[in-house]
C-alpha positions in Angstrom: 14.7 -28.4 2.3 15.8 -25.1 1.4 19.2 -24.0 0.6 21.4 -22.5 3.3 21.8 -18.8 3.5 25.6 -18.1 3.1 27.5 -15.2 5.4 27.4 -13.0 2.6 23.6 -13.5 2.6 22.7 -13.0 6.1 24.8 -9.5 6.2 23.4 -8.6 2.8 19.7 -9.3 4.1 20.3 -7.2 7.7 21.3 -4.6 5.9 18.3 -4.1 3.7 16.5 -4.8 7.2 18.4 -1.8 9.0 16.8 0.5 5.7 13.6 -0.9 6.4 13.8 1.7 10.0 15.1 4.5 7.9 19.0 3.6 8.8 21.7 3.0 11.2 20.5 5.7 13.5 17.0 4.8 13.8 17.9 0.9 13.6 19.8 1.4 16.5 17.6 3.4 19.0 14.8 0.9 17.9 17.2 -2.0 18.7 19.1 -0.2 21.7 21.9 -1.1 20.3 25.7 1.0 19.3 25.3 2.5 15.7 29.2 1.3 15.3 28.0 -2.4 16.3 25.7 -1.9 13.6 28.0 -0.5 11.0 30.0 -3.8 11.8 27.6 -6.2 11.1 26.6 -4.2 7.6 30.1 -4.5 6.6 30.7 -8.0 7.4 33.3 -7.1 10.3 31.1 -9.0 12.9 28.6 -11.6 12.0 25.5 -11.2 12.5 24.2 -14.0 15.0 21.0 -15.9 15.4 20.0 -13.4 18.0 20.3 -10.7 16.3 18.2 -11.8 13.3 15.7 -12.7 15.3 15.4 -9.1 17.5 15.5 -8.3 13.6 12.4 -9.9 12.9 10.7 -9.1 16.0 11.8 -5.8 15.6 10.4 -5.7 12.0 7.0 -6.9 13.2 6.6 -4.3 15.8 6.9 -2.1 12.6 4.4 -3.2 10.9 2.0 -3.5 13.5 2.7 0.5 14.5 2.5 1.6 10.4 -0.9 -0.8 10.0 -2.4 1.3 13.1 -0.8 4.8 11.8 -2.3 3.8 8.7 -5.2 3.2 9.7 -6.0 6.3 11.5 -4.9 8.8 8.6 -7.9 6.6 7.0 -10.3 7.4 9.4 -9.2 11.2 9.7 -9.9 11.4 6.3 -12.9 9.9 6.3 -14.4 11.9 9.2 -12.8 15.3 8.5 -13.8 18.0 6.0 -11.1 18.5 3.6 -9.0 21.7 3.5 -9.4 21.9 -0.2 
């Protein structure tokens, strides 16, 4: 069984999570949630629960299913488009 993720963890790991969306701002219009809420749960004022890990995750998917397809079609523009050089 793996070891338990400790407080210090869990806030540690969200925050690096909130950079992932390119920072509080964008973390919270993603998330609908209040930027200062957010700032609490960085600094370890408020845990961060369950819930909010998981709309994390979910959150985090969503991302990477949106940059896959973005990706993606840059590929195929500049596959099927003469270049401007």
């Amino acid at each position: 069984m793996a070891a338990p993720f400790s407080l210090q963890d869990r806030t540690d790991h969200f925050a690096y999570c909130v950079q992932l969306f390119g920072g509080t701002t964008a973390f919270a219009r993603r998330l609908r949630i209040d930027e200062r809420a957010i700032r609490r749960f960085i600094t370890g004022e408020r845990p961060v629960s369950d819930g909010l890990l998981n709309d994390t995750a979910e959150a985090l998917r969503q991302l990477v299913a949106e940059a896959t397809t973005a990706g993606a079609t840059l590929a195929e523009m500049a596959r099927s488009q003469p270049s401007d050089s």
